[in-house]
N, C-alpha and C positions, 0 to 999 in steps of 0.2 A: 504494500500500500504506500502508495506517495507518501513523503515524511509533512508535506503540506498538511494533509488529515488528520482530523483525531485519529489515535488508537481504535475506538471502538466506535465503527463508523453508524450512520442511522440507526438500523436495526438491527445493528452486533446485540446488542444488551438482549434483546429475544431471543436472537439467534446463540448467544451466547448458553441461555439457559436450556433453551433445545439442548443443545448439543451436550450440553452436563446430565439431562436425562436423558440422553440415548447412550452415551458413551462411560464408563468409568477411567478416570484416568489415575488409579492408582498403581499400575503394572510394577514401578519402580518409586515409588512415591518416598522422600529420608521418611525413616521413622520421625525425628524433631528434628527441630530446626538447626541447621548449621551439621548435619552429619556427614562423616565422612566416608561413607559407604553405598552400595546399593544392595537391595535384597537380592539371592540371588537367583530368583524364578518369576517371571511374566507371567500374570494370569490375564491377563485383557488381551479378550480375542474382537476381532470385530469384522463381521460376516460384507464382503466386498459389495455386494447387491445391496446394499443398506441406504439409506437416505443420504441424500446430498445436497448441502445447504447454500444458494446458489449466493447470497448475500457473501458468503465466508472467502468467493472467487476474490473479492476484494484485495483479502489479505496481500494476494503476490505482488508484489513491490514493480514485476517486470522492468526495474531499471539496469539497463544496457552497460551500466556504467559501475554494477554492483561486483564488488569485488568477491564476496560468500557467496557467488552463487554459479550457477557453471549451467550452460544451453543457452538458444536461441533465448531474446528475450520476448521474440511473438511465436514461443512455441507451444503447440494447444492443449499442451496438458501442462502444468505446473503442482510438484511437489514441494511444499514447506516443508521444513524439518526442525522441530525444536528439539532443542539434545543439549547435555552435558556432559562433557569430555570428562569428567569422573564416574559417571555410566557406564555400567559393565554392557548391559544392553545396546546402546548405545551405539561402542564400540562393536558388537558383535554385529550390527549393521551395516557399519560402516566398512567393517572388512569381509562380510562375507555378503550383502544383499544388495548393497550402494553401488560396487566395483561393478556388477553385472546390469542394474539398471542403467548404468551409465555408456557400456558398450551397446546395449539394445536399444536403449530408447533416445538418448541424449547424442550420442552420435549420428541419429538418422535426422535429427532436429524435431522427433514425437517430444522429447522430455524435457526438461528445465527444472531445474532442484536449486532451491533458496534457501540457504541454512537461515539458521536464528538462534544464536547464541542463547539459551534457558538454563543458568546456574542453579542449581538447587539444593546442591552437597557443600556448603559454606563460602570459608574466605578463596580458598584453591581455586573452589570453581571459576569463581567471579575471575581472579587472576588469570585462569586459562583462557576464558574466555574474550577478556579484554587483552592478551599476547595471540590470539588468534585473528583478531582483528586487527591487529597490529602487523600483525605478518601477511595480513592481506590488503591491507595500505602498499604492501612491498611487492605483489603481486604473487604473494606465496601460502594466499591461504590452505588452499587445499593441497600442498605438501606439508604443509604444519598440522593439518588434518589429519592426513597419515599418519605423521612422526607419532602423535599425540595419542591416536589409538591404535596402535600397533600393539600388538599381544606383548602384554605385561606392561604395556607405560604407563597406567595408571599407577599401579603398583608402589611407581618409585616416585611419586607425587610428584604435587606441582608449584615449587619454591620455585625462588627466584633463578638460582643457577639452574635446574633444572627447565625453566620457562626459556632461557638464554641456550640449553644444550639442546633443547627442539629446535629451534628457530636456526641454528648453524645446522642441521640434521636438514631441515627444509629449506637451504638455502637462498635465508633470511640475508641478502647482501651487505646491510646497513645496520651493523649491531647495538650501535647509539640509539638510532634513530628508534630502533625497534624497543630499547627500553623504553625512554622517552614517549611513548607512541604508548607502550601497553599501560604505564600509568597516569597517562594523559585525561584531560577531562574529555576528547574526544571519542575514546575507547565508552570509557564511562556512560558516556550517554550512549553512544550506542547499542551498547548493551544492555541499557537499562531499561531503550524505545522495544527490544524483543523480549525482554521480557514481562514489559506491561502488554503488550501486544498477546503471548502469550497467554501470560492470566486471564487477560478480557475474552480468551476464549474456554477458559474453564480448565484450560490444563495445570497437574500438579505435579504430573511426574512424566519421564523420558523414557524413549523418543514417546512424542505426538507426531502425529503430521496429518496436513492435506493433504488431498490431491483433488482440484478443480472445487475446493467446497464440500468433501468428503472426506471424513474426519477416519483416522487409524488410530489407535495405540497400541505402543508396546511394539517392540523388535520382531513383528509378524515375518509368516514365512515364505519363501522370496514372490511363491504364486501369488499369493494376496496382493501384493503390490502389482505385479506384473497385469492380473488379472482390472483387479480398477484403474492402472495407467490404459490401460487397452479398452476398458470402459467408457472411458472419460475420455480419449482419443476420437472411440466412436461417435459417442456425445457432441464433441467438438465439431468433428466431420458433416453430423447432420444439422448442425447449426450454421453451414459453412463457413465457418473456419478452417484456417490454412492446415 
């Protein structure tokens, strides 16, 4: 959604409450506040044929110019993706369901995936996620992506020297810059507009995502997505869209 806009545009607030009774979004939910863990089992399934809430298309930012995000930026399916890089889920996403949507649908120009920074697991998260954005000021967010969930990098958390040994892993060029950058007020906000963005749509735990206004939770498996991008393509097609 254009940063022009509120957060929660006309009829988010309805549509917001829809969406918290159809969906639970507890999958991954900290037990309290500021934890530094995730549970380590998904229970939130959510059946692909399921309603889709056309107001929520809003969400996608489609700006051309956005650095978290990877596809065409008038391509006719659009997945969000809220996540926190201290998500076990998350990560399990990212390296086993993400790489493959990304050869099938994003490379033909069907797909477009918008991350959205959503810390939930305390001070780390926030941190990560404001050096994520900071390494994607530098044109390297989605290698810092990887660095970041790569099997076991949670593990070894996310301090400072650690946020600084991703960023040379993702070939971060600018190591000043990239400090400077992730505790910047610009980081800050940024991450602050996803994750109010976020909340006003009911989520409390990771991954959430759209796709086209069709709400998922939980680290689903890889058909589920494949199946509603291929939905929602359809969808698009007979609305003629490209």
């Amino acid at each position: 959604m254009p940063k022009s806009k509120p957060v929660v545009i006309v009829s988010g607030v309805a549509v917001a409450a829809a969406l918290l009774g159809f969906v639970s979004f507890t999958a991954t939910k900290p037990p309290s506040p500021g934890a530094s863990g995730s549970p380590a089992v998904a229970e939130v399934s959510v059946d692909p044929s399921a309603g889709v809430y056309p107001e929520l298309e809003a969400y996608a930012r489609r700006d051309a110019s956005d650095r978290l995000a990877i596809g065409r930026a008038d391509a006719p399916v659009v997945l969000i993706e809220y996540a926190d890089f201290k998500c076990g889920y998350c990560g399990k996403f990212a390296r086993d369901t993400e790489p493959v949507l990304i050869d099938r649908y994003v490379a033909d120009g069907t797909l477009r995936i918008e991350w959205r920074n959503f810390p939930i697991f305390g001070e780390e998260s926030e941190a990560v996620a404001r050096a994520s954005w900071a390494a994607g000021q530098q044109g390297r967010f989605w290698q810092f992506h990887k660095a970041a969930y790569a099997e076991g990098a949670k593990e070894k958390g996310f301090g400072k020297d650690r946020l600084a040994a991703l960023a040379e892993e993702a070939g971060v060029p600018d190591a000043a810059r990239f400090a400077k950058d992730t505790d910047g007020p610009a980081a800050r906000a940024a991450v602050r507009e996803d994750q109010e963005q976020g909340y006003a749509l009911g989520a409390t735990s990771t991954p959430s995502f759209l796709v086209n206004g069709r709400p998922i939770a939980g680290a689903q498996p890889l058909e589920t997505f494949t199946e509603t991008i291929e939905a929602a393509a359809r969808s698009a097609a007979a609305k003629g869209r490209p």
